[in-house]
Each structure stands twice: as C-alpha cells, then as structure tokens.
C-alpha positions as CSV (number, residue, x, y, z in Angstrom):
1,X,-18.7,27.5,15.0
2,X,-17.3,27.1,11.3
3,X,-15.5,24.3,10.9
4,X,-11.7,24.7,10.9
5,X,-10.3,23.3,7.4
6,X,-7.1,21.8,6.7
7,X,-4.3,23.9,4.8
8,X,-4.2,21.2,2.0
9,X,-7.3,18.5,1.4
10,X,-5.3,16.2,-0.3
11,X,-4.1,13.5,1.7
12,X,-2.2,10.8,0.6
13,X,-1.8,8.8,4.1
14,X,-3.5,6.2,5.1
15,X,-5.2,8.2,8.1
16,X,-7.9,10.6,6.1
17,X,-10.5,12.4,8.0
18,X,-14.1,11.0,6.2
19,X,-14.8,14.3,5.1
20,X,-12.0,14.4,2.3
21,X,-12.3,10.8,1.6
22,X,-12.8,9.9,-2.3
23,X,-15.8,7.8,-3.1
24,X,-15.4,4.0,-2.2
25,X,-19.0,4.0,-0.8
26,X,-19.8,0.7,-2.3
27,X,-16.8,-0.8,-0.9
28,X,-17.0,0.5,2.8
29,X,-20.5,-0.7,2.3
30,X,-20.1,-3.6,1.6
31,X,-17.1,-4.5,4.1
32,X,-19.2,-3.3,7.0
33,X,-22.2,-5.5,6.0
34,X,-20.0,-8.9,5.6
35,X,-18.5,-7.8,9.0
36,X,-20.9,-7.0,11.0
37,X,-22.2,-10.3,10.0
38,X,-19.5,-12.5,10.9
39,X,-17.4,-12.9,7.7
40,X,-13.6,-12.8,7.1
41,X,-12.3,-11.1,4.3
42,X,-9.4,-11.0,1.8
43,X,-9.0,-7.8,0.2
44,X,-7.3,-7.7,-3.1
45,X,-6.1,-4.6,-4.6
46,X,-2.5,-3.4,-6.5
47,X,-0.4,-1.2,-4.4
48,X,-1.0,2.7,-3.7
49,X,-4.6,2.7,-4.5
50,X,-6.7,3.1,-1.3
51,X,-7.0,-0.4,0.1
52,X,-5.1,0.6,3.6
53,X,-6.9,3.9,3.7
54,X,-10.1,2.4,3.1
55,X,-9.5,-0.1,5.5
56,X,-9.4,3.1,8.6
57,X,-11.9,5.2,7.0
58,X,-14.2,1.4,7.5
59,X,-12.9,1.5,11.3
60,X,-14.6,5.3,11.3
61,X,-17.9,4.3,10.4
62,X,-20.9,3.9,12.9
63,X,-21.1,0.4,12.7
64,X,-17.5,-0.8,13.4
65,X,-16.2,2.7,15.5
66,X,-16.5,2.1,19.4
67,X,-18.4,-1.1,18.6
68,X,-15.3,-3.2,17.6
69,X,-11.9,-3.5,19.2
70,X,-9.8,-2.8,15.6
71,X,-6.5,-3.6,15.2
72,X,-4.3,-2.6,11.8
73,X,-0.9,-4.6,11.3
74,X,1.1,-3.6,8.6
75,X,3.9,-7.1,7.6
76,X,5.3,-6.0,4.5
77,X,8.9,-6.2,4.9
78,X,8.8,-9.0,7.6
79,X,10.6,-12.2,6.6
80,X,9.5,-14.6,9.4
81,X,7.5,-15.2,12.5
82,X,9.7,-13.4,14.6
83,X,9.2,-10.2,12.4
84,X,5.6,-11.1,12.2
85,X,5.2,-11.1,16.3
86,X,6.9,-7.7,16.6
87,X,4.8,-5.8,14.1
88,X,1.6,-7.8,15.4
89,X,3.0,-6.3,19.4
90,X,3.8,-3.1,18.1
91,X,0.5,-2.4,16.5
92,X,-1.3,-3.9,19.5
93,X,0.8,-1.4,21.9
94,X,-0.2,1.2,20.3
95,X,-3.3,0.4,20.2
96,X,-6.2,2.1,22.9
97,X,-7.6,-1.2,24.1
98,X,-3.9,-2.4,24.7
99,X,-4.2,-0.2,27.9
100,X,-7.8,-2.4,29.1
101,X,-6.1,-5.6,29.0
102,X,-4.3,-7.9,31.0
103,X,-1.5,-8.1,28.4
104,X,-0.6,-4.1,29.4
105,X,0.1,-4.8,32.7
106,X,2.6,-7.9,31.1
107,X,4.6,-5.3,29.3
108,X,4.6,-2.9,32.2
109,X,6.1,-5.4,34.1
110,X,8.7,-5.9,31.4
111,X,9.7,-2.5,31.1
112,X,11.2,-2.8,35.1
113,X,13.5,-4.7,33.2
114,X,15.6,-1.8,30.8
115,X,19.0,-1.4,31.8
116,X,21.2,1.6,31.8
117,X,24.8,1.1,30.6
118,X,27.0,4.1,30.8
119,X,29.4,5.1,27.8
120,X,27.7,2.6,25.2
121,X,27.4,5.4,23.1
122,X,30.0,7.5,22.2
123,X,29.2,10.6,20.2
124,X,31.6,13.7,19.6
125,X,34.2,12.5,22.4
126,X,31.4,12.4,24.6
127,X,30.2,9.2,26.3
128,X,26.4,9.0,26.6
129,X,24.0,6.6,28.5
130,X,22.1,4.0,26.5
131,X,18.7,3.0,27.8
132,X,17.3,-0.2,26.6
133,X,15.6,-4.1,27.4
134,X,17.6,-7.2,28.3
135,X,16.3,-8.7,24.8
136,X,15.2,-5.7,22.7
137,X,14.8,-7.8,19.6
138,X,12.4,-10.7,20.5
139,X,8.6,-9.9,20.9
140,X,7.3,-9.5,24.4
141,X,4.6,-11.6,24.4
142,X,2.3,-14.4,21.9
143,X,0.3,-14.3,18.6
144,X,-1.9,-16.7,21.1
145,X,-1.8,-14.1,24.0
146,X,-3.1,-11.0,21.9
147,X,-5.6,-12.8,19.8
148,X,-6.7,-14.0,23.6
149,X,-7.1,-10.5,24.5
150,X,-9.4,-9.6,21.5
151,X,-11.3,-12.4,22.2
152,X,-11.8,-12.3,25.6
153,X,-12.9,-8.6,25.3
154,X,-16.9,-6.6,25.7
155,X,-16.5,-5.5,22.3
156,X,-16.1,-7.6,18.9
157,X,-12.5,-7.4,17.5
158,X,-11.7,-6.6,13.6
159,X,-8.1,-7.2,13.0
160,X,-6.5,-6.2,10.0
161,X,-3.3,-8.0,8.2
162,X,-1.8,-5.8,5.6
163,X,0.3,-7.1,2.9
164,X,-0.9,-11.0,4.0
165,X,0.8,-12.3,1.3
166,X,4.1,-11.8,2.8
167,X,3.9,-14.6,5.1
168,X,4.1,-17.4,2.5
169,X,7.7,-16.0,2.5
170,X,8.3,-16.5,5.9
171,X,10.5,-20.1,6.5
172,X,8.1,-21.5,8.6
173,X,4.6,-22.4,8.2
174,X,2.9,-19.4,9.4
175,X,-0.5,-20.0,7.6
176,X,-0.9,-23.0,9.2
177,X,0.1,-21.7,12.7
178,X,-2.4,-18.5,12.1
179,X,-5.4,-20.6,10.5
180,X,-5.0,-22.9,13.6
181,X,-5.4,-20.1,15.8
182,X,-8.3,-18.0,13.6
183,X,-10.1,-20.8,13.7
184,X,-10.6,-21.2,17.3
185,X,-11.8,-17.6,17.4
186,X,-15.6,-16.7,18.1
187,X,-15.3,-13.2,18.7
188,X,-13.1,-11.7,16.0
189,X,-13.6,-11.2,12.8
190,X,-10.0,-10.6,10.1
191,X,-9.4,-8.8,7.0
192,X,-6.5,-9.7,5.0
193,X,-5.2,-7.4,2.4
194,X,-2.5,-7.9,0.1
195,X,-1.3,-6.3,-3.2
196,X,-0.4,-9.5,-4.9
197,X,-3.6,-11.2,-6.3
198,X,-1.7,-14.0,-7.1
199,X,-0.6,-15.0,-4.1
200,X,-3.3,-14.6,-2.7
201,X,-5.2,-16.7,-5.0
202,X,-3.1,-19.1,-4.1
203,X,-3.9,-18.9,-0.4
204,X,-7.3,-18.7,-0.6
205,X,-8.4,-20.1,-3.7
206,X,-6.0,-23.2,-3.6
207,X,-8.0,-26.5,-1.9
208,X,-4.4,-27.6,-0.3
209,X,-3.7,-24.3,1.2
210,X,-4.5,-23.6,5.2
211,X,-6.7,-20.5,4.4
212,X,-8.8,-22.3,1.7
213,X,-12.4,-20.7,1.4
214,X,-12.2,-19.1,4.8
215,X,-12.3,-15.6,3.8
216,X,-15.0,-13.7,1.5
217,X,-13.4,-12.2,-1.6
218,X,-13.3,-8.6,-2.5
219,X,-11.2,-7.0,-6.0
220,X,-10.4,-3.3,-5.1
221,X,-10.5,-1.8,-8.1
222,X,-9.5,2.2,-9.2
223,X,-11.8,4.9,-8.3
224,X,-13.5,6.2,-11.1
225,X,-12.5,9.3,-13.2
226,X,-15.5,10.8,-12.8
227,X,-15.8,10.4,-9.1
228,X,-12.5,11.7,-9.2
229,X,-13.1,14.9,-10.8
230,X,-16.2,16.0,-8.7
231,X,-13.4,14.9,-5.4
232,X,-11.2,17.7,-6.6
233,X,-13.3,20.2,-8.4
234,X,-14.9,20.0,-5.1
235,X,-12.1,20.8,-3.0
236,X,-10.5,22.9,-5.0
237,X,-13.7,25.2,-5.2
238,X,-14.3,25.0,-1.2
239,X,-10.6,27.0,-1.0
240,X,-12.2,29.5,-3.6
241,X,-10.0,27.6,-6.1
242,X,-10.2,26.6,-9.4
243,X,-9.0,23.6,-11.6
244,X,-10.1,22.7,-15.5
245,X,-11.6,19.1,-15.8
246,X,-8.7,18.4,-18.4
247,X,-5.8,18.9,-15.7
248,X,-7.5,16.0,-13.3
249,X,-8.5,14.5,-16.2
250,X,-4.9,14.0,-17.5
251,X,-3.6,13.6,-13.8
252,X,-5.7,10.5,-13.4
253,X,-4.2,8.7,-16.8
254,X,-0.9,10.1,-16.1
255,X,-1.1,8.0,-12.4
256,X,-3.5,5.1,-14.0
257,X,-5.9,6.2,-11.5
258,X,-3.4,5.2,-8.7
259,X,-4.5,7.2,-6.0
260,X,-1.3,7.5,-4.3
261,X,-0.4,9.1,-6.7
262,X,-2.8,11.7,-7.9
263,X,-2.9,12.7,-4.5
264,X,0.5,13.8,-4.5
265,X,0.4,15.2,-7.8
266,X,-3.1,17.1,-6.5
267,X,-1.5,17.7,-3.5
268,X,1.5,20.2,-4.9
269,X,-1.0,21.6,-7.5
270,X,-3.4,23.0,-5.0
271,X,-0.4,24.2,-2.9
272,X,0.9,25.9,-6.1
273,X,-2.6,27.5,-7.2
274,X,-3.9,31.0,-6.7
275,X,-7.2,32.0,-5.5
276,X,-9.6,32.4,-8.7
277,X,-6.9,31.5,-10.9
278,X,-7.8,28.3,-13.1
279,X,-4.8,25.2,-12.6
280,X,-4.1,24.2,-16.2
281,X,-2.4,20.7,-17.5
282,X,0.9,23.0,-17.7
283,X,0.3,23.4,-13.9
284,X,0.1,19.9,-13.4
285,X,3.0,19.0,-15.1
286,X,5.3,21.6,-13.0
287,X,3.9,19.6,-9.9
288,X,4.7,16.9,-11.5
289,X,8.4,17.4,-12.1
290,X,8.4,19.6,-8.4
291,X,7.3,15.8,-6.8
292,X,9.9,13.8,-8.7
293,X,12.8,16.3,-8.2
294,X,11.6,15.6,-4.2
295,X,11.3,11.5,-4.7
296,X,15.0,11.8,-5.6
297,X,16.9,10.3,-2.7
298,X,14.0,7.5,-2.5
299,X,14.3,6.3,-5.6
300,X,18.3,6.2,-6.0
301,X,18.2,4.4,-3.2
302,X,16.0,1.8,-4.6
303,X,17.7,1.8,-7.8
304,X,20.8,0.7,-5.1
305,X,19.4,-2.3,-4.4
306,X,18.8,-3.4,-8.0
307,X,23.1,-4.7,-7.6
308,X,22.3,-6.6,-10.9
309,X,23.1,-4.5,-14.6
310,X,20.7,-7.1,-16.1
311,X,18.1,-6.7,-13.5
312,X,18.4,-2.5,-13.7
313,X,18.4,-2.9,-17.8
314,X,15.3,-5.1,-17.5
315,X,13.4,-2.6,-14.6
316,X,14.8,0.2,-17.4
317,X,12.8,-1.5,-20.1
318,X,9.6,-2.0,-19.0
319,X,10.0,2.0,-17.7
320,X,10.3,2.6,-21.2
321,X,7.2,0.5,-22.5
322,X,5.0,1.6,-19.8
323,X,2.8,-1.3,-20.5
324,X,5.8,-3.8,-21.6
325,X,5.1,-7.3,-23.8
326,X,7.8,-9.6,-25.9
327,X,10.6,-8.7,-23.7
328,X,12.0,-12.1,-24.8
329,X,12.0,-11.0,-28.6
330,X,14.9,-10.3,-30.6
331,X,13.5,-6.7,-31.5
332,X,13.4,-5.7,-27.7
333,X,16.2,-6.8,-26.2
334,X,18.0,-5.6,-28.9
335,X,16.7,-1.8,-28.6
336,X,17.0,-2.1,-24.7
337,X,20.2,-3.9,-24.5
338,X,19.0,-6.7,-23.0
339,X,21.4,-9.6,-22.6
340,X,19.3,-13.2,-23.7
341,X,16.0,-14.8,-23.2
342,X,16.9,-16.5,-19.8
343,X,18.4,-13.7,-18.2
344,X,15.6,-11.5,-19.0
345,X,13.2,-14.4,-17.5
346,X,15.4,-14.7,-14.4
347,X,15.6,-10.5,-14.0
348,X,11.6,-10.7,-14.5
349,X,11.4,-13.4,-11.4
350,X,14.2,-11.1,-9.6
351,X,11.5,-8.1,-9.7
352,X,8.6,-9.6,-9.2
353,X,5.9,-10.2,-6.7
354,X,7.9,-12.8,-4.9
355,X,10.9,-11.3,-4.5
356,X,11.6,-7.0,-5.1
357,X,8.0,-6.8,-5.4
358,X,9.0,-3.6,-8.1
359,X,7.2,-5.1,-11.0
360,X,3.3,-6.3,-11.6
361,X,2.4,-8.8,-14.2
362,X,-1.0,-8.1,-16.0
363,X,-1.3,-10.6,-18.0
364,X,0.5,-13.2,-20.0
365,X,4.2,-12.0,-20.7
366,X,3.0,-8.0,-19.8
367,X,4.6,-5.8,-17.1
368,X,4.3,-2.8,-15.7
369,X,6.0,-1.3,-12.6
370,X,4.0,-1.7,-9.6
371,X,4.9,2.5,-8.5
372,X,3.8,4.7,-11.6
373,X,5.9,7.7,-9.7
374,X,9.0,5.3,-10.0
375,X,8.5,4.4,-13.9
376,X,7.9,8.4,-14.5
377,X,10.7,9.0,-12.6
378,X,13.3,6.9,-14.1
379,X,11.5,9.0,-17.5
380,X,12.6,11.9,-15.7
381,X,16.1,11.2,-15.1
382,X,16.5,9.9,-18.5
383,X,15.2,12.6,-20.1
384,X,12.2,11.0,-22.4
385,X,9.4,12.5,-19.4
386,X,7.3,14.2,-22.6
387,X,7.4,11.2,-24.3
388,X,4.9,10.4,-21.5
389,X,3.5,13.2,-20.8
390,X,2.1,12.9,-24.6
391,X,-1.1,10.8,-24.5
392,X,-1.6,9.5,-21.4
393,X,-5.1,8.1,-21.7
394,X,-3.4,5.8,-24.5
395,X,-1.2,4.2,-22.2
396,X,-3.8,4.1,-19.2
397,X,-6.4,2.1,-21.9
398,X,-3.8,-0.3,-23.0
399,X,-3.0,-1.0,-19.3
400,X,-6.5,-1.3,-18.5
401,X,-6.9,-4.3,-21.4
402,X,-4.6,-5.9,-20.3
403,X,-5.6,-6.3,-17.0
404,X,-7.4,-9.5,-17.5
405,X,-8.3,-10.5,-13.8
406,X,-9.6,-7.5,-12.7
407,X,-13.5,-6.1,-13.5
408,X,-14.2,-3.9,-15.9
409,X,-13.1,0.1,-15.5
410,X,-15.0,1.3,-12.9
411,X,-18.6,3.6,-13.8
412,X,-19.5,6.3,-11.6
C-alpha cells in the first residue's frame, strides 16, 4: 500500500511525524546515548528553533519509544508552584501511562466530586447549567505523588521540563523543592530545556545554585543551510514540485535559520506553488507578507501589553537595527526618539529574558528580538519591510558574530 502523504510537509508544531523531520541526527543521537545511560540533561537553545520538537521526535525513537514512560511539561507562563503543579497534572493526565497508575484512580475519585449549579451562566436570556469541581483551581494531587508514579513504574521514566528557567521566577524556592525530590529518584531520568542560556547558566553552572552540575550540557544550535535546502528541495520534489536553491536560501537568512519560522514561511509557499512550476524569491516574499497580514491580531495584542511609550520606542528600535548596539549613544536615541540613557537601560531590563522575555541579548550591549516574525512584522506595518528584504545574509552574518556563547555556524 503507498503511503498516504500529508497535504502540506511543512510542520511547524512540535508534534512532526520522523519522516518530515529536518536533520538534528547528531543531536537525537546524542540525547538518546546520555539517556539511556542514566544522565540528566539541560538543553539550551533560543526560542522557535526545534528544541521542543526535537525533544518528541527523541521520545519516537527505538530506544526511548515503549521503553520509557515520557512525560513533556510545558511551564512557560507559570509564575509559581501552584501554576507549576497544574501544568505538571495536566500533562501527566493526559498522558497514556496516567491511565496504569494508582494516581488515575485518585482523580477518578475526584471527579464524583463536580457539582452542577443551575443558571450560573446566563447567555442570551437564557439560563444555562454550569458543570465544574468544588476547587477547580488547585492541582489535584503532588509533584511528590506523580514523580512516585514514574518511579515506581516497569518502564524507565524521561520527563521533560520546558522553559525550566521559569521557575527561578516563581516566589518560592522551587529549585530547591524539585532538586530535593530529583534527587531521590533512581528510576527517572530529566531533561530541562529552556530558551534563556543565561539563566540557565546560572542554575546549572553556578556552585550555590540547587541544580549545580547535576545535569549534562547540550547548546542547540540552528540547523544548517545546507541541510536545509536538501529538507525542502526534497519535499517539494516528492509533491512533483519545484523550488530554486536561492528562494530557501534567502528564507533561511530572512528567519536567521529559526525554524519556526522558515516553516511557516515554507509552509504558505508550497501551499501557493503549482505543480512543475519553479517557487522564486518573489514567491517567497508574497508568503511572506500572506503570514504577517495573518499574525495580525497576535502581534497587536502583544504590542498591548508593551503599556509603556518608552518600552514600545525601545522594542521599535532594536526592530529597526535588526542586530541593535549603542542604544545608549546620543546618535541612536536621537534618530529613534529615545528618551535618556537610564530609561533605555530600564526598557532593555523591561523586555528582557527576565521579565517580557520579547528581546535576546547576544552579546555585550547587542539585541535582537527573540521572534524574527515579530521584528519583520513591526517592518511590515511600518512600511520599511524591503529595507529588509534587501540583503538578508548581511544581517543573518552580523547576528551570527555576535553571538559569542554559542558554537560556531553549523557545517552540514
């Protein structure tokens, strides 16, 4: 029986079936081996470019599918223990060994417990039932209680925390609490990832930190452009399609090899293309502004919650630059209106990893937005897009150099 293809091969989930996942053999190599024999690992990488995806297409492979009980959390956006516990309870519920485990039956017993209350809801002059649990807001059940479960189990577990670094936010002391609890594990092995390398330097790296030297280290790094271009020549060619190497080679230094983003980018394209007909850079570029035009509710809304005009004038700068440096010097805040050297410090901490997370320091006084889609779109609504589209390989290398804790560009 052929095998039944999707209508578009260009994902840009986290869920990607192995057959039309890019590259990252090295990687999912070398996760599996440290794994499989008993490591822990932190895994560092900026945001939207694989690290979550790679993460389930490592839970796919022979040597961790049906032999480990995995688990994948996602905590960014939680602000405390309490948020932690829910996202840890949700994931875990949803989860196929939930249903093996003691724990299952626990929450089966709490769902007896939902109430019905007529006309709490009132919609249209119509009162409607509302169906819910006494305390719908607190987690059901431990940290201690499912970490018990994986532990207890046949199998191995592998649980993954996504976007770690988030809990140094939290109010209490959660990497104490969790490195008190990991450490009494036999039976599980733990992958943190996280998009701030920074922070999780900090945890990791730092001798007075909970986590200290407890996890091995790996960078995630872009994927290659010329692993890239064989990825969508490929598919493009197995649709009876056809695309030139300089539309994927400008897509990739148009996204700065962000993967989230050439996906969708790719995505649109090989929606838009013909059978036999060759997709051009022009072709690109109509996806291109066919994406934005579609991201525009998503990114007013963040712009929103930027309430601050000197934080927005700051974000609006270092849009402009692309790569941005001297924001403090006369000459810059000048041509971006920028109000004084302390308030463009203060906007700088405002956006940052710590706190908006919409900004991503590469070195030394340099910025960049940490969503490449968001920086072309503010471009885009500000009519100065070309001015981008114009040599994007210039802007990609100057990037690159900058980025001074991360390993050289990746070789095929």
């Amino acid at each position: 029986m052929t095998e039944k293809l999707p209508l578009n091969p260009f994902y840009s989930g986290i869920d990607i079936p192995d057959r039309f996942f890019c590259d990252r053999k090295a990687e999912t190599a070398e996760i599996v081996k440290l794994i499989t024999n008993g490591n822990n690992i932190v895994l560092k990488a900026p945001r939207r470019i694989g690290k979550s995806s790679l993460i389930k297409h490592v839970f796919s492979q022979n040597a961790i599918n049906n032999k480990y009980n995995t688990l994948y959390v996602d905590i960014f956006g939680t602000r405390c223990s309490a948020d932690f516990q829910i996202e840890l309870q949700n994931a875990f519920m949803a989860s196929s060994f939930a249903k093996s485990t003691k724990l299952f039956k626990k929450i089966m017993a709490y769902a007896k417990n939902a109430r019905v209350e007529l006309g709490a809801i009132e919609q249209s002059g119509i009162k409607l039932p509302s169906i819910g649990f006494n305390d719908p807001t607190g987690p059901i059940f431990t940290i201690s209680e499912v970490f018990d479960a994986y532990e207890q189990a046949d199998k191995p577990g592998l649980i993954v925390f996504d976007e770690f670094q988030q809990i140094q936010d939290y109010p209490e002391r959660m990497a104490a609490i969790l490195r008190g609890l990991i450490q009494q594990m036999n039976n599980t092995r733990f992958i943190f990832c996280g998009s701030s390398r920074h922070m999780l330097n900090t945890m990791f790296l730092q001798h007075n930190q909970p986590f200290y030297k407890s996890a091995s280290t790996i960078d995630l790094d872009i994927i290659s452009l010329p692993s890239y271009q064989e990825f969508v020549s490929t598919n493009f060619s197995i649709y009876g399609k056809k695309i030139s190497n300089e539309a994927i080679e400008f897509t990739y230094y148009l996204m700065s090899g962000n993967t989230f983003g050439m996906q969708e980018v790719m995505k649109l394209a090989f929606m838009n293309a013909e059978p036999g007909a060759l997709t051009e850079k022009k072709d690109i570029i109509c996806a291109l502004k066919e994406l934005l035009t579609s991201k525009d509710a998503e990114y007013r809304d963040l712009l929103n919650r930027i309430t601050s005009i000197k934080d927005r004038n700051t974000l609006f700068c270092i849009a402009a630059m692309g790569v941005a440096t001297s924001l403090t010097s006369s000459g810059v805040m000048k041509k971006y209106n920028l109000d004084n050297a302390s308030s463009v410090q203060h906007s700088l901490a405002n956006l940052g990893a710590e706190k908006m997370n919409l900004i991503q320091l590469l070195s030394k006084g340099t910025y960049t937005l940490q969503d490449r889609l968001f920086e072309l779109w503010i471009a885009y609504r500000g009519n100065y897009l070309d001015m981008k589209l114009y040599n994007p390989k210039e802007r990609f290398e100057k990037e690159r150099s900058e980025l001074s804790s991360l390993p050289p560009i990746p070789k095929p």
